[in-house]
N, C-alpha and C positions, 0 to 999 in steps of 0.2 A: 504493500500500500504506500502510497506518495504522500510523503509526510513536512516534507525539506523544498521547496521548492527555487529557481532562481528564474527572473525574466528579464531577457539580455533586450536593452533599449527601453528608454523613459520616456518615449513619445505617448501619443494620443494614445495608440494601440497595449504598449507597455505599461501603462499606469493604469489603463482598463483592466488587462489581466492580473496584473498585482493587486490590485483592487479587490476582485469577485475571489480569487485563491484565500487573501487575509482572512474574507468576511466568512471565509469556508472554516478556518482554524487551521491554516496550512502556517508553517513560516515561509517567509517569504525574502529572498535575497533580493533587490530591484538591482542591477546593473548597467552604467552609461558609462562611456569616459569622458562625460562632460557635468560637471558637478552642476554647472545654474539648471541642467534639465532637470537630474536629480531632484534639484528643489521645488522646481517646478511643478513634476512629479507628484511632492509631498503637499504641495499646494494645492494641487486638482482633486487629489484623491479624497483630502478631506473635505474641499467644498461638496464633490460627491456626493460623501458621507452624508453630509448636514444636511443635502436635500432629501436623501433616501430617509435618514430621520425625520425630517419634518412630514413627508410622506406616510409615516408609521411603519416603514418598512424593515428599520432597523431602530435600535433604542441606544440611548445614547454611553451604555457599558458596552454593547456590540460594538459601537463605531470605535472608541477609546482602544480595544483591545485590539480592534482590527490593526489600527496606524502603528500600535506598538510591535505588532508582528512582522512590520515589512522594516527591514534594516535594509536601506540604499546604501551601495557601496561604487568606488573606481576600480577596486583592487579583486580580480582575478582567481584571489587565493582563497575566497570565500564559498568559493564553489564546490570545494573538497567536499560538501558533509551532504548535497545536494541529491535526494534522487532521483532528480527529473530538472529538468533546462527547459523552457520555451524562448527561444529565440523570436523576439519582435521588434526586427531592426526594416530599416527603409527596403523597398522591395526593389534589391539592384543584387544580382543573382550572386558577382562578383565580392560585395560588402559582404553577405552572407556566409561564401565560402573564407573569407578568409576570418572572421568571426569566429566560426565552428575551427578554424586551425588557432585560434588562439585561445580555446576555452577547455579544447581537449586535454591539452596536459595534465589542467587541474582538476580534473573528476577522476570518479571511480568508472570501475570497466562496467559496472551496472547500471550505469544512469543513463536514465531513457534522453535523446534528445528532442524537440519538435519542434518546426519551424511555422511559425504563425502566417506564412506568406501567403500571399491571395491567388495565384497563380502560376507560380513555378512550378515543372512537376519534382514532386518529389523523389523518385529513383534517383535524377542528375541532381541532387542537392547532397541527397545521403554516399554517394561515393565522394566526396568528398572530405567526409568524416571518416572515423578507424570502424564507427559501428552502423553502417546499414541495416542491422538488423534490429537496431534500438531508435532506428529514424521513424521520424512518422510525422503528417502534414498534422495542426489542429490548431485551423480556421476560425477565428473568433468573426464574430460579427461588429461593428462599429455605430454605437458606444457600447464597448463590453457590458458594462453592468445592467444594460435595460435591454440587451437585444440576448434572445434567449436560444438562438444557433450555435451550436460549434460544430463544423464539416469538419470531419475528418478520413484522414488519407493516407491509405498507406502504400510505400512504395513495393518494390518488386521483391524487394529483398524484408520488409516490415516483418515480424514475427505475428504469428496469433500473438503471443501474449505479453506484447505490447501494446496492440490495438485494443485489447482487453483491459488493460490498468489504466490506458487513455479513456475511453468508455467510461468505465469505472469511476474514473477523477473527473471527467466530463458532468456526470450527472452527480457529484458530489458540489461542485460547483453550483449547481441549481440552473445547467442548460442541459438543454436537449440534442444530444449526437444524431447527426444524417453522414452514414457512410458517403463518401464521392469517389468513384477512380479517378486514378492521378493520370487527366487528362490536359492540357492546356486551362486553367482559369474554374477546374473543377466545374463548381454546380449552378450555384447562387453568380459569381463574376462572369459565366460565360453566358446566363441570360441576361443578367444587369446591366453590363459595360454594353453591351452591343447596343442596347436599349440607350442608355447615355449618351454614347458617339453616335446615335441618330437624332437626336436632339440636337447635337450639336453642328451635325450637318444641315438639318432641319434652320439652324440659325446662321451659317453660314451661305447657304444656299436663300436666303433672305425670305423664306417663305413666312418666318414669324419670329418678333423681336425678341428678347430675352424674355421679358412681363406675360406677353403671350403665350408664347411655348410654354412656360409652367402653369399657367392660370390653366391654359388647356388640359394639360395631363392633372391636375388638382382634379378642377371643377368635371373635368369630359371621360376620367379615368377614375376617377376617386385615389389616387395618388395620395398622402398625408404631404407629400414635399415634391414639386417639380424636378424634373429631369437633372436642369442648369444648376437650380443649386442645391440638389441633392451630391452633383456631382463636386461642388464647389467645397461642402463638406467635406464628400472623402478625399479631396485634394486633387487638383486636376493632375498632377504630378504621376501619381499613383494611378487616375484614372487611363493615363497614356502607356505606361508601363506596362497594365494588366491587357489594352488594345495590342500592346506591341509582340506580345509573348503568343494571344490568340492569334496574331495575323501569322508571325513567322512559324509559332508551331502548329497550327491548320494548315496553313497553306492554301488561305479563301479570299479573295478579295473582301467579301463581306466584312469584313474583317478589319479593314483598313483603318487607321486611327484619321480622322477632320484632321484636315492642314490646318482648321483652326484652334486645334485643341492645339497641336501641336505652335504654334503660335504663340499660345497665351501660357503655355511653359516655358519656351523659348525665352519670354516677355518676365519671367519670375512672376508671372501671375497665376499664382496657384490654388488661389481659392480662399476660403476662409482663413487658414493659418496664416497665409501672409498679408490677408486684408486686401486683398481682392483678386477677383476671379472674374466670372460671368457675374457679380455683380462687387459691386465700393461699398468695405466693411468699416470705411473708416468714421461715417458718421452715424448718430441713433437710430436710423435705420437702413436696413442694406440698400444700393441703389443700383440699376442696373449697370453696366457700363456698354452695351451697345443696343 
């Protein structure tokens, strides 16, 4: 049973998973090598917190014990005592692999590894590592703590019975595992993103303006969040990545990422995290930008 846990990256995705593990009664190692994330981090989590409390969802001895359970470190060496890793670093295939070569020395030959990534297939992640057969995809969904998916994936070499203890830890967490083969962008991103980057062709090809496009899929779809800034959420950045892995490993036109998507990464505009996207985060309320 996974008792020990560590989550390599204190972004959005990383502080969600540290997050929902604490409130589990796991310890929790969080891992950056950039300390202001770190704090950062410890900033979000407990705002989190204090909402999920005000909500009645947690009480305010749950959140306390939670924050005390997660120790953020820089140092590498903490990872000795760990039975399980979830690596949740930027989705660049390259960053990942050399991640897992720097975290390997410090574990034991038992600890499970899993890479939180949204579309890379996992076989080519896990040879990279010493343990292929302790590899395995486990997909959180975005904002961890309210969205109640984790796909998980194993590769060609995954064991049962590590797809078992993930399961296992999966619904101890308080989500709900959907098996996905390790296909290009799995389950969820391979009908999502396609659906996005037509939206965005959709706005490129001027058929409807930023306001439009979303109001349509809201109000004509019942959508909770439009297309544009659903994507603008998960980060256009991330949304090109995951187009870019379906197109080269399909091999579909369909597939293709908007030269406008690509544009407005080009542009550092990536969405809500850096204050703007497909729309301007910078005033009380978003505004479109085209």
């Amino acid at each position: 049973m996974i008792e020990r846990i560590a989550v390599i990256g204190a972004g959005q995705m990383g502080n969600g998973i540290a997050h929902v593990c604490a409130l589990a009664g796991l310890d929790v190692r969080l891992i950056d090598v950039a300390p202001d994330r770190l704090e950062a981090a410890a900033t979000a989590m407990r705002k989190n917190m204090d909402r999920q409390m005000r909500r009645g969802l947690i009480d305010e001895v749950q959140l306390e014990e939670a924050l005390i359970r997660v120790q953020p470190s820089t140092d590498l060496t903490v990872l000795g005592d760990c039975d399980m890793v979830i690596e949740a670093a930027t989705e660049d295939e390259a960053v990942k692999g050399k991640i897992y070569q720097n975290i390997i020395p410090h574990l034991r030959d038992d600890t499970i590894i899993a890479t939180n990534t949204s579309s890379i297939p996992i076989t080519r992640l896990a040879t990279t590592t010493d343990r292929p057969g302790l590899f395995i995809g486990m997909h959180f969904m975005n904002p961890v703590p309210m969205m109640q998916l984790v796909e998980v994936i194993r590769g060609i070499a995954t064991k049962d019975e590590t797809v078992s203890t993930v399961r296992e830890l999966t619904g101890r967490l308080g989500k709900q595992a959907v098996a996905a083969e390790d296909f290009p962008a799995f389950i969820v991103n391979r009908i999502l993103l396609p659906m996005l980057n037509e939206a965005v062709y959709t706005l490129y090809e001027g058929v409807g303006s930023v306001e439009a496009i979303d109001t349509a899929m809201k109000l004509g779809a019942n959508h909770p969040m439009g297309p544009l800034e659903l994507a603008d959420f998960i980060g256009l950045d991330t949304c090109l990545s995951v187009m870019q892995v379906l197109y080269e490993g399909l091999a579909d036109s369909k597939y293709r990422p908007c030269p406008l998507l690509v544009k407005y990464v080009e542009a550092g505009w990536l969405g809500k995290k850096t204050g703007r996207g497909f729309y301007d985060y910078s005033g009380p309320e978003p505004i479109p930008t085209r």
